[in-house]
TORKOL-4160 file (C-alpha; in steps of 0.2 Angstrom, whole numbers, padded with zeros to 4 digits, m for minus):
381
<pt num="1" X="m0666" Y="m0078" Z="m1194"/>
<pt num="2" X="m0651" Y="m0065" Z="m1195"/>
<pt num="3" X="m0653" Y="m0054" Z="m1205"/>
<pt num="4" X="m0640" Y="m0039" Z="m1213"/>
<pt num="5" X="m0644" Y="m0018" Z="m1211"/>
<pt num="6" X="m0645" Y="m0016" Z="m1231"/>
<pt num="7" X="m0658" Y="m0030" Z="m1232"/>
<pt num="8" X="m0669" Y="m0024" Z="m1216"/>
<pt num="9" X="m0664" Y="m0005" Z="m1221"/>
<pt num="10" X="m0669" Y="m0008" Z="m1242"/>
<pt num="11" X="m0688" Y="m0015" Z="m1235"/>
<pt num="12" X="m0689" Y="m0001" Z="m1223"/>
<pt num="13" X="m0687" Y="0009" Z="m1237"/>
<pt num="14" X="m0697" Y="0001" Z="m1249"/>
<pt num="15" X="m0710" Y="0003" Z="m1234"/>
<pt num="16" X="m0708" Y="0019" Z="m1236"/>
<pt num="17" X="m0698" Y="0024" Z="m1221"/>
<pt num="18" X="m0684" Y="0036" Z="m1229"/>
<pt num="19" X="m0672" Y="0042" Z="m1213"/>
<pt num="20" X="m0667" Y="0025" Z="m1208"/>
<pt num="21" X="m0654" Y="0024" Z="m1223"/>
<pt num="22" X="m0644" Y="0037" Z="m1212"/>
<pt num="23" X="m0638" Y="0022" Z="m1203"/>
<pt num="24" X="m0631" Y="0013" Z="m1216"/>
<pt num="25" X="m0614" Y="0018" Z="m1216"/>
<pt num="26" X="m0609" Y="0006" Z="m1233"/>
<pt num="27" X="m0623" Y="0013" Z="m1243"/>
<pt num="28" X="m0617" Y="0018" Z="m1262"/>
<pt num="29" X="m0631" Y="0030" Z="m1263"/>
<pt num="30" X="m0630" Y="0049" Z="m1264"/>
<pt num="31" X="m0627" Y="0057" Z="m1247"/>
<pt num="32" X="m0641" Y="0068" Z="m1243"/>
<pt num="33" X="m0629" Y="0079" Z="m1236"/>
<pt num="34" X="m0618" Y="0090" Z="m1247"/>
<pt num="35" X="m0600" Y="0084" Z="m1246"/>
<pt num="36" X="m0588" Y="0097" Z="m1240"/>
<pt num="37" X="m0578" Y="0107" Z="m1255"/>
<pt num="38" X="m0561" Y="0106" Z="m1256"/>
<pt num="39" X="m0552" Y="0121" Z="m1250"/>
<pt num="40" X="m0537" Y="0128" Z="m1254"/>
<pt num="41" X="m0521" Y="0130" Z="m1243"/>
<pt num="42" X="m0502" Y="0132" Z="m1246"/>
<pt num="43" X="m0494" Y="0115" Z="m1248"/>
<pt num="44" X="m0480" Y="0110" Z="m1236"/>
<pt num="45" X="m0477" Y="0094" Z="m1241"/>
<pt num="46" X="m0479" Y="0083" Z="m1259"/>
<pt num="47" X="m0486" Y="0068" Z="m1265"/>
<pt num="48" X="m0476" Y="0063" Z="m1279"/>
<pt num="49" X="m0483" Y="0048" Z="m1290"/>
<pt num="50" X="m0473" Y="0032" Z="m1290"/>
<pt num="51" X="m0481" Y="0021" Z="m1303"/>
<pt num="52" X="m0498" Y="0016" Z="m1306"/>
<pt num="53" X="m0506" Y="0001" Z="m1315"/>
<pt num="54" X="m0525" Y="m0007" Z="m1319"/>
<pt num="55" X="m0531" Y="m0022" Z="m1311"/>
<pt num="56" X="m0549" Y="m0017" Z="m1317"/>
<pt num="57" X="m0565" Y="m0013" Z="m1308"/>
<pt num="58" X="m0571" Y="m0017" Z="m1290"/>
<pt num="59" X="m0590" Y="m0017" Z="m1293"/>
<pt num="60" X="m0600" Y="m0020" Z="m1279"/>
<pt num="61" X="m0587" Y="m0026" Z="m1269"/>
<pt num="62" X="m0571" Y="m0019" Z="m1260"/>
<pt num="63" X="m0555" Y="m0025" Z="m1264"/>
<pt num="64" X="m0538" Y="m0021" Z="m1256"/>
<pt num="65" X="m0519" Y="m0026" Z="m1261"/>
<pt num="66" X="m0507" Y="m0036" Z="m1253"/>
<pt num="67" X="m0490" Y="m0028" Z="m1251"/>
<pt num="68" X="m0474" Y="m0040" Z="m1247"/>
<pt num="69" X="m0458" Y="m0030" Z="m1251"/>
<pt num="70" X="m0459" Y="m0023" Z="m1267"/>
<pt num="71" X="m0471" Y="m0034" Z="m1274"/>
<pt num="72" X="m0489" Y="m0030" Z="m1273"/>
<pt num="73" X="m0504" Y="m0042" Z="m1276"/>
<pt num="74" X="m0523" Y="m0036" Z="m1284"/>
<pt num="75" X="m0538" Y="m0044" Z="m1288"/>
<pt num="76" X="m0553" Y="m0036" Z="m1296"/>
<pt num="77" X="m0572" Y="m0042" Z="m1298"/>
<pt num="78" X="m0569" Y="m0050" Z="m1315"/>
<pt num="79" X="m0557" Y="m0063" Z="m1308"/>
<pt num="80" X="m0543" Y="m0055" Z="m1312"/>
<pt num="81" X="m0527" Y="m0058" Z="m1301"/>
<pt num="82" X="m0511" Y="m0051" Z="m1305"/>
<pt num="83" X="m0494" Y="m0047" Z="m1296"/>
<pt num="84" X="m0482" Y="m0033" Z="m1298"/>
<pt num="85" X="m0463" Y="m0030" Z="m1293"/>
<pt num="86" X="m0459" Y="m0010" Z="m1292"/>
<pt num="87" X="m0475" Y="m0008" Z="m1304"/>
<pt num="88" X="m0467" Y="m0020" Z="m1316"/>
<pt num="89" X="m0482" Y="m0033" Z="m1323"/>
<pt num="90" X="m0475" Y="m0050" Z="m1316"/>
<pt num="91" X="m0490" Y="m0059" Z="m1321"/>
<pt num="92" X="m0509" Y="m0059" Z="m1322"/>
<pt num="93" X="m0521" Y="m0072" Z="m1323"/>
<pt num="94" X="m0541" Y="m0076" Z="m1323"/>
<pt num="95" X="m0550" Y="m0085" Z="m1308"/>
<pt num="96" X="m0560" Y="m0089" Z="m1319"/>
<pt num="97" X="m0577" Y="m0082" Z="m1310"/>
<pt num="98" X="m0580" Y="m0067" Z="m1300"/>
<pt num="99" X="m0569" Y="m0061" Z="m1284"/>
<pt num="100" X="m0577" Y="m0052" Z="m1270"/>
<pt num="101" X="m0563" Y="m0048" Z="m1257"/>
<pt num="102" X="m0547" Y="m0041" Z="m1257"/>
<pt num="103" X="m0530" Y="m0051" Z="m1257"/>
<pt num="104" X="m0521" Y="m0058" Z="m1244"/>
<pt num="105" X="m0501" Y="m0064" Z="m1247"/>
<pt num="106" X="m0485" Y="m0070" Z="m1237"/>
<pt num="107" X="m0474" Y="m0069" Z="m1254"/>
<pt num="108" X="m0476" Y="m0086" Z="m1256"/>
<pt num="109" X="m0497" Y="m0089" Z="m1256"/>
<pt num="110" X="m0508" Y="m0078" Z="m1266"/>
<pt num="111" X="m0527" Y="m0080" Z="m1258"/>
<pt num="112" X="m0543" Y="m0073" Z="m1263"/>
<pt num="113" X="m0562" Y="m0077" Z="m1261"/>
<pt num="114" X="m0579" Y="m0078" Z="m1270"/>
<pt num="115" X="m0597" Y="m0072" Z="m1267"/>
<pt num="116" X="m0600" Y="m0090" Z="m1268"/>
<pt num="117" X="m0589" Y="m0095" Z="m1251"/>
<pt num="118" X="m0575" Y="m0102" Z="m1261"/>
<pt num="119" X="m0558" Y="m0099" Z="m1255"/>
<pt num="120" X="m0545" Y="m0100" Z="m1271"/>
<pt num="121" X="m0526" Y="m0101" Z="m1268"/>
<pt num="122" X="m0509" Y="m0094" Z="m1280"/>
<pt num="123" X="m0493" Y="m0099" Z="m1282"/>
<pt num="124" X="m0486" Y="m0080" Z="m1279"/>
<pt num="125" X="m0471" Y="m0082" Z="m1289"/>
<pt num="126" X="m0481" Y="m0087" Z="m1305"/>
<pt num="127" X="m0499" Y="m0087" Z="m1301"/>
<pt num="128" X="m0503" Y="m0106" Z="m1305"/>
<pt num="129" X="m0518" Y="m0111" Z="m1295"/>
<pt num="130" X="m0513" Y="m0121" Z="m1277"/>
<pt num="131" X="m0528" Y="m0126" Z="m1268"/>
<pt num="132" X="m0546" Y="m0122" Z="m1267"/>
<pt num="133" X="m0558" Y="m0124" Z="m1252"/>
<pt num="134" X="m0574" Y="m0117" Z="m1246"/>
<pt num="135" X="m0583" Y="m0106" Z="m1232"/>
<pt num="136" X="m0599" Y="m0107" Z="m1224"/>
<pt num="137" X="m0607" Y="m0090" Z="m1235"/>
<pt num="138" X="m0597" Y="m0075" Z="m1245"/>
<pt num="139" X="m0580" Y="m0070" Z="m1242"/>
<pt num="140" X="m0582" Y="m0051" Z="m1242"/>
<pt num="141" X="m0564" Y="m0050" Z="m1235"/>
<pt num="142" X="m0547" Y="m0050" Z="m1241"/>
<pt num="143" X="m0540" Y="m0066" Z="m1231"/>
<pt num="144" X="m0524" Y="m0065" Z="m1222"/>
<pt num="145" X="m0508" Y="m0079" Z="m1226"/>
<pt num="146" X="m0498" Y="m0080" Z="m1209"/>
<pt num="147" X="m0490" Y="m0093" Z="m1196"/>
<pt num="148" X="m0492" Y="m0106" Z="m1210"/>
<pt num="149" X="m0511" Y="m0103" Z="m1212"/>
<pt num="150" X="m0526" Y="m0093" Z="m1225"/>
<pt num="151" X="m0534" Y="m0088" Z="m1211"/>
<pt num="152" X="m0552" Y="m0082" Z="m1219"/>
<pt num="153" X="m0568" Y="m0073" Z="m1213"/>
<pt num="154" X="m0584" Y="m0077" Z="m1221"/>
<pt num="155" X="m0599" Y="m0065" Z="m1222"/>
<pt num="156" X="m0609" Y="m0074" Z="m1207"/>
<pt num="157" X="m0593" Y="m0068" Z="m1195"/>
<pt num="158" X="m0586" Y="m0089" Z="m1196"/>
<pt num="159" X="m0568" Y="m0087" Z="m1196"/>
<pt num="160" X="m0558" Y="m0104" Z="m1204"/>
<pt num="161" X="m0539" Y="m0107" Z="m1203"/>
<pt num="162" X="m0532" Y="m0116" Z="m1217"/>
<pt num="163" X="m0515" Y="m0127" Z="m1220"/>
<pt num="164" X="m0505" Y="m0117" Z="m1233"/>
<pt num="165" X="m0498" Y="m0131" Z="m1239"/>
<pt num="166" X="m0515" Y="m0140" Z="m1244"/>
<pt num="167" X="m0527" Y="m0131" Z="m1240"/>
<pt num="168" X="m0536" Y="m0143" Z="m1230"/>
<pt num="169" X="m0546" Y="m0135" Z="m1214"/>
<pt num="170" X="m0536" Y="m0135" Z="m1196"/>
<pt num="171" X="m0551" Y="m0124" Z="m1188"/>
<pt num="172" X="m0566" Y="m0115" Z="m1189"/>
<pt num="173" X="m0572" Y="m0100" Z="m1175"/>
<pt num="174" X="m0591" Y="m0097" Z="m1175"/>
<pt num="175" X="m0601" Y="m0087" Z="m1162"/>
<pt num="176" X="m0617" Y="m0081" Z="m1160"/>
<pt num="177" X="m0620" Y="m0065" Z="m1168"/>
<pt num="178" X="m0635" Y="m0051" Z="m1164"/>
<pt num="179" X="m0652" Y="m0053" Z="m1175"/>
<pt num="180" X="m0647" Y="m0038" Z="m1186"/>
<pt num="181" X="m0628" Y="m0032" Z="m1189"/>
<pt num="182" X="m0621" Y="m0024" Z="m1204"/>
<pt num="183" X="m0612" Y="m0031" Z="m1220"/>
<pt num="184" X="m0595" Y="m0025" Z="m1221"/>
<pt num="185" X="m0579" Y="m0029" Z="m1230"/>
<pt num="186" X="m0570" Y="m0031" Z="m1212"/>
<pt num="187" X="m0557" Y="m0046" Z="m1212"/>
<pt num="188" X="m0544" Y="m0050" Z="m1198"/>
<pt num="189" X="m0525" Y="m0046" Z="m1191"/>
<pt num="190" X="m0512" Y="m0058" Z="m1188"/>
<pt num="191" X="m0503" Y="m0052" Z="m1174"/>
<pt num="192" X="m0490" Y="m0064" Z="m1169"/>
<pt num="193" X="m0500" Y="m0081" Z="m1163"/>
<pt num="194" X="m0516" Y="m0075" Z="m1164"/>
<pt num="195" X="m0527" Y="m0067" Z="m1174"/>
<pt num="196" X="m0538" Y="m0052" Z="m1169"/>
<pt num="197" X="m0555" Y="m0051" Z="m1176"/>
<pt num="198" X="m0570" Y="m0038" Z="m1172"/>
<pt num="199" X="m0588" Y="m0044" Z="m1172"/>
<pt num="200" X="m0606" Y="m0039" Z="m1170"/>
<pt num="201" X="m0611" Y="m0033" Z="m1155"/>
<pt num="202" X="m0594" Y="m0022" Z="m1152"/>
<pt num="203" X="m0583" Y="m0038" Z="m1149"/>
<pt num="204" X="m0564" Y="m0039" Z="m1150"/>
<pt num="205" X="m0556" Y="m0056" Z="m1151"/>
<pt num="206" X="m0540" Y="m0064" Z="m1149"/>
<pt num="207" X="m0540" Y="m0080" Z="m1158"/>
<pt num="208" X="m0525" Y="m0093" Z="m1156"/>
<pt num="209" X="m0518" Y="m0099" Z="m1170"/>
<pt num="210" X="m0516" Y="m0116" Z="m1168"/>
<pt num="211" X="m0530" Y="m0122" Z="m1161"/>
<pt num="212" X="m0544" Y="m0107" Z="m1167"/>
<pt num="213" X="m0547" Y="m0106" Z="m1147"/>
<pt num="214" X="m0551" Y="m0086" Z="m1143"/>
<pt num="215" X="m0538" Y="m0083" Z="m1130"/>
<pt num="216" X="m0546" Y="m0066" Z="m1124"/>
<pt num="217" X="m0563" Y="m0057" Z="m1127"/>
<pt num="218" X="m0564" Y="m0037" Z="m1125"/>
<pt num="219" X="m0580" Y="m0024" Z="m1125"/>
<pt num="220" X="m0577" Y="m0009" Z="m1138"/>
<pt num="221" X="m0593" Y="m0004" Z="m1137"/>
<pt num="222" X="m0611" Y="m0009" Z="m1128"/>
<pt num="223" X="m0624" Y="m0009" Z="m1140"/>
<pt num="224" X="m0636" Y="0003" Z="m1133"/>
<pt num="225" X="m0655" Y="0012" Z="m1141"/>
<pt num="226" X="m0673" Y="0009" Z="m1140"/>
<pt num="227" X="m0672" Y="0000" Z="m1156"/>
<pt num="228" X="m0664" Y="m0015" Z="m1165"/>
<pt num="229" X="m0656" Y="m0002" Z="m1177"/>
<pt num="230" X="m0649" Y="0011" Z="m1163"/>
<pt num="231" X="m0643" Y="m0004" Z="m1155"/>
<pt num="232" X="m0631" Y="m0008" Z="m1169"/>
<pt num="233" X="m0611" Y="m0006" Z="m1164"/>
<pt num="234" X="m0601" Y="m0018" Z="m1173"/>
<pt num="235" X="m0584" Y="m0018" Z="m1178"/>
<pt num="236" X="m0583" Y="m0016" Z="m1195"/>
<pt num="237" X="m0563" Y="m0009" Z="m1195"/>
<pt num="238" X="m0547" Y="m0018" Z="m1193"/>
<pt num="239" X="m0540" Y="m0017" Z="m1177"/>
<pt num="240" X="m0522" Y="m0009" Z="m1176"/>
<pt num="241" X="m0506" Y="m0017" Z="m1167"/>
<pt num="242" X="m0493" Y="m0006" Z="m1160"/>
<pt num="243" X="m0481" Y="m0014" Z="m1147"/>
<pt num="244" X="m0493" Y="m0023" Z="m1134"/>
<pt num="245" X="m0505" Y="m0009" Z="m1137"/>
<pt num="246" X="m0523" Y="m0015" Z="m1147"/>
<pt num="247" X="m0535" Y="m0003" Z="m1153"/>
<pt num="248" X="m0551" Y="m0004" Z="m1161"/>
<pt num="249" X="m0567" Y="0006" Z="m1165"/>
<pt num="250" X="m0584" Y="0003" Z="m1169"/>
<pt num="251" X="m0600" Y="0009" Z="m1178"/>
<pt num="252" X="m0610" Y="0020" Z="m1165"/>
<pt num="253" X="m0597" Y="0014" Z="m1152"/>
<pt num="254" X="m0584" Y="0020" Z="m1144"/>
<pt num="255" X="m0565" Y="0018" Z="m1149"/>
<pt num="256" X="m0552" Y="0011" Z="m1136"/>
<pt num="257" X="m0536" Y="0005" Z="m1133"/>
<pt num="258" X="m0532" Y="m0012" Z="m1123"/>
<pt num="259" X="m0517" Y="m0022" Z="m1118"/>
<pt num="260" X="m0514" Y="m0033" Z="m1131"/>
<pt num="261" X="m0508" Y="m0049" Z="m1118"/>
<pt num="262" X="m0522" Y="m0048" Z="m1106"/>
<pt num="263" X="m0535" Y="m0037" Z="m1114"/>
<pt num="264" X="m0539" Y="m0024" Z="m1100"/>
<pt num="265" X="m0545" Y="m0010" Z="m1107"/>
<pt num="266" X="m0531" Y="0005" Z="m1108"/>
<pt num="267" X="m0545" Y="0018" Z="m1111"/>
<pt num="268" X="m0561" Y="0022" Z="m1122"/>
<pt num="269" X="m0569" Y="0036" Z="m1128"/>
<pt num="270" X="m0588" Y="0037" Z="m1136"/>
<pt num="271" X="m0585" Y="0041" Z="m1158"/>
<pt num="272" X="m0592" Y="0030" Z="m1171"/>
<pt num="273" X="m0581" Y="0026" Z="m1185"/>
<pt num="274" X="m0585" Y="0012" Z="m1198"/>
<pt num="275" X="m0569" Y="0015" Z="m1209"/>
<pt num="276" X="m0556" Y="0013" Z="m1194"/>
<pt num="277" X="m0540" Y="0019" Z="m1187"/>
<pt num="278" X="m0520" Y="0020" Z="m1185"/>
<pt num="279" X="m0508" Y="0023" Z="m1173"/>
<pt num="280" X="m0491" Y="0028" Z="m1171"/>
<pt num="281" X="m0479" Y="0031" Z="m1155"/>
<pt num="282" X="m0490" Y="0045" Z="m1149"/>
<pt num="283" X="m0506" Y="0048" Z="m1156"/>
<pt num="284" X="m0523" Y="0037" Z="m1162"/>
<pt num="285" X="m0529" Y="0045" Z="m1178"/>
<pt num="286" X="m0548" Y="0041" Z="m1181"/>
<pt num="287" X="m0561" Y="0043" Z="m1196"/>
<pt num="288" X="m0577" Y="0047" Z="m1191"/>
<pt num="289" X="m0592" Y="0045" Z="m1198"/>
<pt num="290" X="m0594" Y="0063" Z="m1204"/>
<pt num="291" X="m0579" Y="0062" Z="m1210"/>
<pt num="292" X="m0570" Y="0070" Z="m1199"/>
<pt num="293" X="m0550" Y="0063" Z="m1195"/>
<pt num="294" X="m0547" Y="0065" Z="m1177"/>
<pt num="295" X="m0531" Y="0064" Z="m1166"/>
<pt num="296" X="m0532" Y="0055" Z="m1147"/>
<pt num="297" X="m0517" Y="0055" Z="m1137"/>
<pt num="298" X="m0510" Y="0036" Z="m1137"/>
<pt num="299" X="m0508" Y="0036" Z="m1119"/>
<pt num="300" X="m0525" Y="0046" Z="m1113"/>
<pt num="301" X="m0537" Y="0046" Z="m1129"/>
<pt num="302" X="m0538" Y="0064" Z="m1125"/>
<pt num="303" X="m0541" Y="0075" Z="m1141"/>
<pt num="304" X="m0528" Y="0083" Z="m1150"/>
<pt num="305" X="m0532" Y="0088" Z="m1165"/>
<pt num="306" X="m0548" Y="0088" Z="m1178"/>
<pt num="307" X="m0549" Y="0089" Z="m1197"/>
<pt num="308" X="m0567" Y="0092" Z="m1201"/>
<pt num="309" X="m0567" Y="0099" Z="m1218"/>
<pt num="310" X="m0570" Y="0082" Z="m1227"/>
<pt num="311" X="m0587" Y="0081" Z="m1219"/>
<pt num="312" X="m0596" Y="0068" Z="m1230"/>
<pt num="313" X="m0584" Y="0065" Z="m1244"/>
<pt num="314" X="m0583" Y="0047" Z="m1241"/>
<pt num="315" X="m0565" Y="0048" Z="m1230"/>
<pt num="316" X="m0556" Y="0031" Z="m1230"/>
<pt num="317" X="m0544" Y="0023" Z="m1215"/>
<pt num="318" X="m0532" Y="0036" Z="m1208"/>
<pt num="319" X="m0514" Y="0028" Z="m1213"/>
<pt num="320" X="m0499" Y="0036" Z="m1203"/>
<pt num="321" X="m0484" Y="0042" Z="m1211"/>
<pt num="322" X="m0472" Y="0046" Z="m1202"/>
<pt num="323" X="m0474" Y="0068" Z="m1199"/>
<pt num="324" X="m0492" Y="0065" Z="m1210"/>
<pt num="325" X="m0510" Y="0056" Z="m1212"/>
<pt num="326" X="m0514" Y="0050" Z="m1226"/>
<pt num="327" X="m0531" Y="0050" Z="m1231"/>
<pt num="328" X="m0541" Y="0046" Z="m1247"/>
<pt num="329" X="m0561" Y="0050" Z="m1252"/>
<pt num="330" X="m0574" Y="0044" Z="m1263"/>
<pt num="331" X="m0567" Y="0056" Z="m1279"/>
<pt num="332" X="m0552" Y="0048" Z="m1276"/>
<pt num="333" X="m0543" Y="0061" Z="m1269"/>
<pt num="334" X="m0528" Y="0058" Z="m1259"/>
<pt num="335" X="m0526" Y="0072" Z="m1243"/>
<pt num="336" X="m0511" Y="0072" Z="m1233"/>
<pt num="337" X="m0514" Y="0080" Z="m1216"/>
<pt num="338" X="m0498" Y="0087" Z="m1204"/>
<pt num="339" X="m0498" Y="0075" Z="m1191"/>
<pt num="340" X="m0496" Y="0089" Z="m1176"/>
<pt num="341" X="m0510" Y="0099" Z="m1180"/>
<pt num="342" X="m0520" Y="0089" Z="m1194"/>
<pt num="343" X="m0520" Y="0106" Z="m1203"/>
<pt num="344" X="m0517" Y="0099" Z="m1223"/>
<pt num="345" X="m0501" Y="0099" Z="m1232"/>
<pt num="346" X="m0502" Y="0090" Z="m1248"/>
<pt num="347" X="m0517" Y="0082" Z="m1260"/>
<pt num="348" X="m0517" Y="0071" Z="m1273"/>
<pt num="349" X="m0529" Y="0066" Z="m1287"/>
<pt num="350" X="m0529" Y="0047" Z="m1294"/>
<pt num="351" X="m0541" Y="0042" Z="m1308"/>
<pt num="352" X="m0558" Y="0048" Z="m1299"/>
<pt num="353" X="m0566" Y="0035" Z="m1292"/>
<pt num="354" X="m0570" Y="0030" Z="m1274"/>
<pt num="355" X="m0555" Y="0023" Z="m1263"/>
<pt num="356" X="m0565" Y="0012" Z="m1254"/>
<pt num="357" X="m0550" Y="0000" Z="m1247"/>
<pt num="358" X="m0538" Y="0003" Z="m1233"/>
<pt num="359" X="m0524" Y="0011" Z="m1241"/>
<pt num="360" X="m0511" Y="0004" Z="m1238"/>
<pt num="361" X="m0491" Y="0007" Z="m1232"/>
<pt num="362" X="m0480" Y="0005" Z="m1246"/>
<pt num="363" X="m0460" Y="0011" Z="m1245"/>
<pt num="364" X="m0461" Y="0027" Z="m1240"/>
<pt num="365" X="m0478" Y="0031" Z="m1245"/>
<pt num="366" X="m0494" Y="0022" Z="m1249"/>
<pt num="367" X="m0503" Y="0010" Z="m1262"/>
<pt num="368" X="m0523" Y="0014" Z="m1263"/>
<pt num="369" X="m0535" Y="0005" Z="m1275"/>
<pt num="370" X="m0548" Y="0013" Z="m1284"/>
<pt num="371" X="m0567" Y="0007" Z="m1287"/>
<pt num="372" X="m0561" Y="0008" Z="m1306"/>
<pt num="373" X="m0548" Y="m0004" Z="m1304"/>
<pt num="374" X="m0532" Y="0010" Z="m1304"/>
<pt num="375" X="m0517" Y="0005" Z="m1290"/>
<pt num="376" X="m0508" Y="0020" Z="m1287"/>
<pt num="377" X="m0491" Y="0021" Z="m1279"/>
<pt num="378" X="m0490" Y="0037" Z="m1270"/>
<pt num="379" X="m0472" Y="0044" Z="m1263"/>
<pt num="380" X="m0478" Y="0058" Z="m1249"/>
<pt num="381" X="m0462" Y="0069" Z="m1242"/>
């Protein structure tokens, strides 16, 4: 039977093994290691509030926005899903039972899941309900709404495509996945006709949109350990796109970059990273799982630059912005980093709570959602 790493890791535990939580790099306890204190330095840039709003709390769960032009689509666990022009309420309606995933949208379709597999689908431009269907366990993941599908991850790694129009199921991916693998909130890329998804087991997949057919198969990272829980290294981040270049990391893996039309690998390196990474014309920016935000040449993976004085606040996704790095923690503090030498050059506070969620590119700056619900539009210069 598979089996998650917070279920094998709460009865080891219970058992009274305590140092095997270390592994568990979505646990919402208290880290035993003291996060790092903010320090202070002489600001070089701003972060300038845009507009902020309240789509209420995430719970359990991690939800992110969808951003198509100005508008931006939320959910919260409550089953509420609203949309928002400029920061502007459009409108904001109830599911009607809980959410568990983030929003996925093409400006036209508004989709979001359940704990219960349930796939629920919006009119964008007024949120009256489309279509529903379902998926083989939990949707944990904000869906994604591109080449006329809601292509949807469930939390047993299936991945279906659905018609836009109706709803009705044009394919389904299943693989076979290693005995024990972690529960994350990873959903899936579109990337032109096919859709990129990590897996289990350090797999990266290329996954034809027509037909649901994988069109090519690449190693991030071989599990490796004496025990089932060393040999955990999954892909629990997005993927990143940037001209035919595909990167990915994984959890006690390795990052690397691959040709996006045949796969061969570009170059790896050995860094664990659960929350993921971005790219831009020149460098790979990574979070790892101290903390840390690294900087790897795009073309080598050599190092460039490191930030470590976020060790274990909780750092989200790097996001790059043009001369800076955007990064958030688990108070909710927003940090931007100088994209030359990482050294910090603006911070920002938002109302507390944990930015769980990707942040995401929004204008000219970014959007982030908190655990409490709070969307923040954040202007960075």
């Amino acid at each position: 039977m598979r089996i998650t790493v917070l279920a094998f890791l709460t009865a080891l535990v219970a058992g009274g093994c305590s140092t095997v939580e270390k592994l568990n790099p979505f646990s919402s306890s208290t880290p035993k290691a003291k996060p790092a204190e903010l320090a202070t330095f002489q600001a070089s840039a701003d972060i300038k509030a845009g507009w902020q709003a309240s789509i209420g709390s995430a719970g359990e769960f991690t939800f992110s926005p969808a951003v198509v032009g100005d508008s931006v689509y939320a959910a919260a666990r409550d089953g509420t899903l609203a949309r928002f022009d400029g920061g502007r309420p459009v409108w904001r309606v109830s599911a009607g039972q809980v959410l568990s995933g983030g929003v996925g949208s093409d400006g036209q379709l508004v989709v979001v899941g359940t704990p219960k597999g349930e796939v629920l689908a919006f009119d964008a431009a007024n949120g009256r309900e489309s279509w529903k269907a379902r998926v083989s366990s939990e949707v944990l993941a904000a869906p994604v709404v591109a080449e006329g599908l809601a292509i949807v991850r469930s939390g047993d790694s299936r991945i279906f495509g659905f018609e836009v129009g109706d709803g009705k199921r044009r394919w389904v991916y299943q693989r076979s996945t290693p005995a024990l693998s972690l529960r994350s909130s990873v959903g899936v890329i579109a990337a032109g006709r096919v859709t990129l998804a990590g897996f289990p087991g350090g797999k990266l997949l290329a996954i034809a949109n027509n037909n649901g057919a994988a069109v090519w198969e690449v190693t991030v990272a071989l599990p490796k350990g004496a025990t089932e829980l060393e040999r955990v290294a999954d892909v629990t981040s997005l993927p990143v796109v940037s001209g035919n270049t595909v990167c990915a990391t994984a959890f006690q893996g390795r990052v690397a970059c691959f040709d996006g039309g045949s796969g061969n690998t570009l170059w790896s390196r050995d860094m664990s990273s659960s929350v993921g990474l971005d790219i831009d014309n020149r460098y790979v920016y990574v979070t790892d799982d101290k903390g840390a935000v690294h900087a790897l040449d795009r073309n080598s993976g050599a190092s460039v630059w490191k930030q470590d004085k976020l060790a274990q606040r909780g750092v989200s996704r790097p996001l790059a912005l043009g001369s800076h790095v955007l990064v958030a923690d688990y108070q909710g503090v927003v940090h931007l980093l100088r994209r030359e030498d990482g050294a910090f050059a603006a911070r920002a506070s938002t109302d507390g709570s944990a930015v769980r969620a990707d942040p995401v590119r929004f204008g000219s700056g970014a959007l982030v959602q908190t655990a409490s619900g709070g969307l923040h539009a954040l202007e960075t210069r």
